[in-house]
BADREN-876267 format. One record per residue (C-alpha): residue in three letters; x, z, y. Coordinates in pm, whole numbers, padded with zeros to 5 digits, always signed. Layout:
% residues N
AlaXZY...
***
This chain:
% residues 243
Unk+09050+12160-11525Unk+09117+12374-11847Unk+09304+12647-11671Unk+08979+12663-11412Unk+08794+12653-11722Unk+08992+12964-11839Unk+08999+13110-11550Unk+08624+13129-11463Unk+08542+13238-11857Unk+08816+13549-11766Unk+08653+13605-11502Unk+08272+13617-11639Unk+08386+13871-11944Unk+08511+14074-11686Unk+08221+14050-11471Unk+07997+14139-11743Unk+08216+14442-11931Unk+08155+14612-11529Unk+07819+14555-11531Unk+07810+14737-11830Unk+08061+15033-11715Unk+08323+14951-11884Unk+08654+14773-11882Unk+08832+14466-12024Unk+09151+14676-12083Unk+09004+14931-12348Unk+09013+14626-12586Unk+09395+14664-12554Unk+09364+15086-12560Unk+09680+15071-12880Unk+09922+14919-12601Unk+09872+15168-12332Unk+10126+15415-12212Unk+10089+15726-12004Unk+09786+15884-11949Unk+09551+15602-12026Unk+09617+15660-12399Unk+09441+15983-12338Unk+09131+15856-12090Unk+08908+15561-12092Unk+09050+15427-12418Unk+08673+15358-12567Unk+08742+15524-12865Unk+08589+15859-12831Unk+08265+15997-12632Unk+08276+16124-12280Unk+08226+16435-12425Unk+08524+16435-12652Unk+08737+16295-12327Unk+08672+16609-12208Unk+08784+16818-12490Unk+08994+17142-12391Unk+09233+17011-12640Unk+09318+16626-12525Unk+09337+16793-12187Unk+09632+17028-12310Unk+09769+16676-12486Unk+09793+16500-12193Unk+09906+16808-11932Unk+10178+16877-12199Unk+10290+16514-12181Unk+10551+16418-11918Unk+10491+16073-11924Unk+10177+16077-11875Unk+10179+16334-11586Unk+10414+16078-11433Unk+10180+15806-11497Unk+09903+15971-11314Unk+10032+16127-11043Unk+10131+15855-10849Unk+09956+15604-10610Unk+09595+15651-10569Unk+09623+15989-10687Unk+09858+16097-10408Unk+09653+15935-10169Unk+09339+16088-10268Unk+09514+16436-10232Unk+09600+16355-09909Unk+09237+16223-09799Unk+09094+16586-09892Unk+09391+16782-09689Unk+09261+16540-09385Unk+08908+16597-09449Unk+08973+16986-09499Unk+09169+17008-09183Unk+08953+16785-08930Unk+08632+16974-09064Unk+08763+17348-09066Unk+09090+17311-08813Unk+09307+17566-08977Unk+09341+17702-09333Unk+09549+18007-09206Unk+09518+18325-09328Unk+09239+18252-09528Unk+09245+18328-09961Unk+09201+17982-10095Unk+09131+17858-10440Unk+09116+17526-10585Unk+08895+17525-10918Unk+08983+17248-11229Unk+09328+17241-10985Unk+09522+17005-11276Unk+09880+17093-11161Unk+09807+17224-10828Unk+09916+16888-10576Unk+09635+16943-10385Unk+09710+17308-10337Unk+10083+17213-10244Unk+09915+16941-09979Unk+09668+17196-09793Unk+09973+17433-09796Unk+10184+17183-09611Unk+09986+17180-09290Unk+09861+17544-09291Unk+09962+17945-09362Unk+09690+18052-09609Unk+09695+18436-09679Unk+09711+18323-10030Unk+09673+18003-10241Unk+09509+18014-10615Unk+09437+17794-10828Unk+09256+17767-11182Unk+09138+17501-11488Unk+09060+17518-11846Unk+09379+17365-11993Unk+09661+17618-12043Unk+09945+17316-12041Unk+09813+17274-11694Unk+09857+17616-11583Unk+10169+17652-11757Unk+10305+17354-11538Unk+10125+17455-11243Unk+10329+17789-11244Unk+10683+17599-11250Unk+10610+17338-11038Unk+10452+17521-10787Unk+10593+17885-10777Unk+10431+18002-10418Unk+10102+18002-10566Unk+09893+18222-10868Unk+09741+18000-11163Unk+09510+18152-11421Unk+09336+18000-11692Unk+08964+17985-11646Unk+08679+17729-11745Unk+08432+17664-11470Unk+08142+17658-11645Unk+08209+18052-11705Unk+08219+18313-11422Unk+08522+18325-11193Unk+08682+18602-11057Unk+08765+18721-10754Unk+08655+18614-10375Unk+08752+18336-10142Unk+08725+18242-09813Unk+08761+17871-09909Unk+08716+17750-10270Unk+08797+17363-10397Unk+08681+17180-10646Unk+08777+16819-10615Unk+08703+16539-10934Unk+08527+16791-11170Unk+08143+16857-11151Unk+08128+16464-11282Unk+08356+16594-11630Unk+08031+16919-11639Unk+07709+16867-11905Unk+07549+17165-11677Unk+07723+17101-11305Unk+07453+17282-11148Unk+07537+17624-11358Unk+07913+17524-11215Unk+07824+17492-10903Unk+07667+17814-10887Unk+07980+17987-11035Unk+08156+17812-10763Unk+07922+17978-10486Unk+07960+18301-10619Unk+08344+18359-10557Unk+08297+18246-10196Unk+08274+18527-09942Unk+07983+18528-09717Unk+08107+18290-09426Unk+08286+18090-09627Unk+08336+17743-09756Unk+08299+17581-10042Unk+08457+17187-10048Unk+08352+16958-10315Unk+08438+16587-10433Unk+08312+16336-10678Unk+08326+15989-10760Unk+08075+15778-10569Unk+07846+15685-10883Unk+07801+15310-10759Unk+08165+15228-10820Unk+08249+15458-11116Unk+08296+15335-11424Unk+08519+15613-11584Unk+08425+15693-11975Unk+08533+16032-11964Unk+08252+16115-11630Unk+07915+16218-11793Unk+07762+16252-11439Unk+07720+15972-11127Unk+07590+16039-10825Unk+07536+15779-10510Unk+07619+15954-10197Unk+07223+15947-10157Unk+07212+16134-10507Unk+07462+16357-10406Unk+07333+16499-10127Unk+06991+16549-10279Unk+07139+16768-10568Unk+07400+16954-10314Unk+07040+17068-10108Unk+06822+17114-10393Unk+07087+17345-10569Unk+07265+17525-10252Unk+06921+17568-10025Unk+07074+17848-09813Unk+07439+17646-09722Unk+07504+17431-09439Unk+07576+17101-09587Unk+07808+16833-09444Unk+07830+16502-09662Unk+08029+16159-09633Unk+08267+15917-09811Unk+08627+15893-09856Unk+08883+15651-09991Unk+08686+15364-09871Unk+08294+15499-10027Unk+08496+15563-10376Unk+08465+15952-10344Unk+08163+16126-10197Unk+08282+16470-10013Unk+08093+16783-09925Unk+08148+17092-09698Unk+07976+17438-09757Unk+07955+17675-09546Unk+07776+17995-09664Unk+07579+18225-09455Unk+07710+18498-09278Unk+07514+18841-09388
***
């Protein structure tokens, strides 16, 4: 009776710390390893999670790049190359670039399947790049914050987990539209904001929600929206006009 007892009261706290959008383990955040003693620890703001410089921190970190890219993480990688390839068939010869790219897995998935002219791929922290460019030597990595202007054109432009991390994702999204050639495509992810309880996101989105600001902000794109990973990540395709 006492360890039902303990079991139910375990189960009510934890209940009750998701309502609230958080979770039972940050009480424990001084016994974590890897990269949860960098994310989700409760101790700092979302907007401090997504500081430059704990970004650099936990990119420069080998344990905690190990710690992360694993498991779900893989999978998810490999959800996007399947939704990219049943939506546009081939990736071949076209200039791709994958915006807020971490260390540039997704980049080394698409590339797997397909002969892109040329793969590139960008983010803010310069531990990331500076890993990117070892680990993955066929492709370019540069520096660059999203909520700045990019460079250059692309036939198809990425940007998977990172308009959640943005204050202003709308002036993102823009930059994001402007690097895409006319005729091109522009493929998007975020957490579904019904199941997300991540500190470090600032933004949530339903897939209802999402939608609505993908066709209030991008009025003259063709939008295609859905689910992934079981309704945990909501998924978009642009395709730009032609001229």
């Amino acid at each position: 009776m006492k360890d039902t007892i303990s079991k139910w009261v375990k189960q009510a706290v934890q209940g009750g710390f998701g309502l609230a959008g958080l979770k039972l383990s940050r009480l424990s955040a001084g016994q974590r390893t890897g990269s949860d003693k960098y994310f989700n620890t409760g101790q700092l703001t979302p907007l401090e999670e997504n500081s430059k410089s704990l970004y650099d921190r936990f990119y420069g970190d080998q344990q905690a790049l190990e710690d992360y890219y694993q498991g779900y993480r893989i999978q998810f990688y490999g959800e996007v190359s399947r939704c990219v390839r049943e939506h546009l068939r081939t990736l071949d010869d076209k200039r791709l670039l994958d915006v807020g790219c971490g260390t540039g897995h997704l980049l080394s998935e698409l590339s797997s399947w397909s002969r892109p002219q040329s793969l590139h791929g960008c983010d803010f922290s310069d531990a990331a790049m500076a890993y990117s460019k070892v680990k993955f030597p066929g492709a370019s990595f540069f520096v660059q914050d999203i909520t700045r202007p990019i460079p250059g054109a692309y036939d198809v432009v990425l940007c998977t987990e990172v308009l959640e991390h943005i204050e202003r994702p709308f002036v993102a999204l823009q930059h994001l539209l402007r690097v895409v050639v006319p005729g091109g495509v522009l493929v998007l992810t975020v957490p579904n904001g019904r199941l997300d309880q991540a500190n470090e996101h600032i933004n949530f989105w339903s897939p209802e929600s999402w939608r609505a600001f993908l066709e209030r902000e991008c009025p003259h794109s063709s939008i295609q929206a859905g689910t992934l990973m079981e309704n945990r990540i909501n998924f978009a395709i642009l395709r730009l006009p032609r001229p």
